[in-house]
C-alpha positions as CSV (number, residue, x, y, z in Angstrom):
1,X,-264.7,-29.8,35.9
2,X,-262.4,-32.6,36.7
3,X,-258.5,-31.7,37.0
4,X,-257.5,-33.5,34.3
5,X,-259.7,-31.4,31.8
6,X,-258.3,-28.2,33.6
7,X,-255.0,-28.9,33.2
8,X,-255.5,-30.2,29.2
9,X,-257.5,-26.7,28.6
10,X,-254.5,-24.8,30.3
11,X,-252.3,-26.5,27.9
12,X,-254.2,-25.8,25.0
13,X,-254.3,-21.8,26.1
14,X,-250.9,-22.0,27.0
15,X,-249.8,-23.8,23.6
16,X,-251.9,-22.2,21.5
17,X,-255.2,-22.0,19.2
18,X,-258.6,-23.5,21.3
19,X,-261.8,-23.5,20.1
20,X,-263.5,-24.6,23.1
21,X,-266.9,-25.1,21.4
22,X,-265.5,-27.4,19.0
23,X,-263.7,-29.9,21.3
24,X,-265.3,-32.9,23.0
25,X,-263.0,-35.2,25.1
26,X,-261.6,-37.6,22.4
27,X,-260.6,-34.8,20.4
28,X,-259.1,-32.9,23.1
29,X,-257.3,-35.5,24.4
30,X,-255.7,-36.5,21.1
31,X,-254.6,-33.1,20.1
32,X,-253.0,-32.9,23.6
33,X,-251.6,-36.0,22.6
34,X,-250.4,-34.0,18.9
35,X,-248.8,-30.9,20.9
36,X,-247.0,-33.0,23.6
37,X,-245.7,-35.0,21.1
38,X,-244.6,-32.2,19.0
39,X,-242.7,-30.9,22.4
40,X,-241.1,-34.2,23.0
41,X,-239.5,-33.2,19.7
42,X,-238.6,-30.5,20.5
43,X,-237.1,-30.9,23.5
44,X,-235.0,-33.7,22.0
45,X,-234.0,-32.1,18.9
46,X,-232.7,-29.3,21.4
47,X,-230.9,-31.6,23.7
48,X,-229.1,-33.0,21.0
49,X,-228.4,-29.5,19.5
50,X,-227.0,-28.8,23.0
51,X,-225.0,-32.2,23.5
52,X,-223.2,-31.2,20.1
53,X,-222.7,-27.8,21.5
54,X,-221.3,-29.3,24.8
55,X,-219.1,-31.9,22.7
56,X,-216.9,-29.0,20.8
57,X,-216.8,-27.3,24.6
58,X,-215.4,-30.2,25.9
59,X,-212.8,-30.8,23.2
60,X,-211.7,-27.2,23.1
61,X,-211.0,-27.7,27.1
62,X,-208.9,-31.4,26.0
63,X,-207.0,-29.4,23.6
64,X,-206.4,-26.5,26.7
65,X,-205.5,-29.4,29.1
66,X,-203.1,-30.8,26.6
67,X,-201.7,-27.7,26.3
68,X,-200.8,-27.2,30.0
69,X,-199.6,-30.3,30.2
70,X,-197.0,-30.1,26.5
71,X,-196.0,-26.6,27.1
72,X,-193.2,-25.6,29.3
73,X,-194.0,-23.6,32.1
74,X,-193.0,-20.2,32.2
75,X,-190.1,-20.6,35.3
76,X,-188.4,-23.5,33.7
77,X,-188.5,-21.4,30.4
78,X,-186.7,-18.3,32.1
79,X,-184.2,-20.7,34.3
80,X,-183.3,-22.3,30.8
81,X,-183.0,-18.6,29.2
82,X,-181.0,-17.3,32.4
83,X,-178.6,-20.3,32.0
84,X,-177.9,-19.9,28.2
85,X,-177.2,-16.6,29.1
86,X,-174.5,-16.5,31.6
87,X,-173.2,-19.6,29.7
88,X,-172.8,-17.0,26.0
89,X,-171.5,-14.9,28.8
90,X,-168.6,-17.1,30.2
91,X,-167.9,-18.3,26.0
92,X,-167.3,-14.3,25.5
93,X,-165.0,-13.6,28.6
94,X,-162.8,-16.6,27.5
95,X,-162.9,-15.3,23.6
96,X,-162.0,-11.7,25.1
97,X,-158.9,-13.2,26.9
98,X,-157.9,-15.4,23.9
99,X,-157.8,-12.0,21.9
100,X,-156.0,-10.4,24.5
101,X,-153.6,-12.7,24.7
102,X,-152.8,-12.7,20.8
103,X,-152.6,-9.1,20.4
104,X,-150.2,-8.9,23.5
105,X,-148.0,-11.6,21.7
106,X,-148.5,-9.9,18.6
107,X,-147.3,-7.0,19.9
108,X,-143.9,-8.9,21.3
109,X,-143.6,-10.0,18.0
110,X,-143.7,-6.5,16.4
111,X,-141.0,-5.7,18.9
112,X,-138.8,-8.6,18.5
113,X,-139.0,-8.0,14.4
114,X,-138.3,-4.3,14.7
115,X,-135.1,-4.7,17.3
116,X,-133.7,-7.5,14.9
117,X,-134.2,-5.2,12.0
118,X,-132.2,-2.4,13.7
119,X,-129.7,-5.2,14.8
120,X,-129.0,-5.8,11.6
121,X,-129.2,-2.3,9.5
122,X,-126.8,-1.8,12.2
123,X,-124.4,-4.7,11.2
124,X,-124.9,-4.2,7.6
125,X,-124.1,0.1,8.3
126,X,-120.8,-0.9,10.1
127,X,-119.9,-3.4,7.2
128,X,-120.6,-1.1,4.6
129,X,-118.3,1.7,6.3
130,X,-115.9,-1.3,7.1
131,X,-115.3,-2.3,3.3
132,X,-115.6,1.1,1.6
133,X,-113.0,2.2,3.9
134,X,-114.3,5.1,5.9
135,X,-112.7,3.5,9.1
136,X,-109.1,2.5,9.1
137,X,-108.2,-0.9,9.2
138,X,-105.3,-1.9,11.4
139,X,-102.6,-3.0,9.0
């Protein structure tokens, strides 16, 4: 048997129904012709399934690479947090001293009020006993 034939009759076992009895050459070689045609389209029609497969794996890895490249990396994020921070902390000391330092003159104030007020009960006491004549006016 020549190669050729061998390697068309392994095909035709491999691939599927032979009737060896009922095959001369011509036929043989055109349904080879049939199956490996029928593989060819196969094989393309799962290429393409697997370049569209591939295409939505490479645009899920753009969108990841634009992703790393928009988004801000996690050190600059915290530097930017830790900054805010001790800034909110420094605007909060100075608010503290600023309340501080109104209370403290609102508590001068309270004294200055009350030691006018007895200033003066006091002066209008010693007028009152003055003109009602409870102290005796030089004459």
């Amino acid at each position: 048997m020549k190669p050729y034939l061998f390697i068309l009759f392994s095909l035709l076992f491999l691939v599927g129904d032979v009737r060896p009895q009922n095959w001369n050459v011509n036929s043989l070689k055109e349904y080879v012709d049939t199956r490996l045609d029928a593989i060819d389209k196969a094989v393309t029609k799962a290429e393409t399934a697997t370049e569209k497969r591939f295409e939505g794996v490479n645009e899920f890895r753009n969108t990841l690479a634009d992703q790393q490249r928009t988004f801000m990396p996690r050190a600059e994020s915290e530097n930017q947090c830790n900054s805010l921070s001790e800034r909110i902390s420094a605007i909060e000391t100075k608010m503290e001293k600023l309340e501080g330092s109104k209370s403290g003159g609102n508590v001068v104030y309270a004294y200055l009020t009350a030691v006018i007020s007895t200033v003066i009960a006091i002066v209008s006491f010693g007028i009152m006993i003055y003109r009602t004549g409870m102290i005796n006016r030089p004459k």
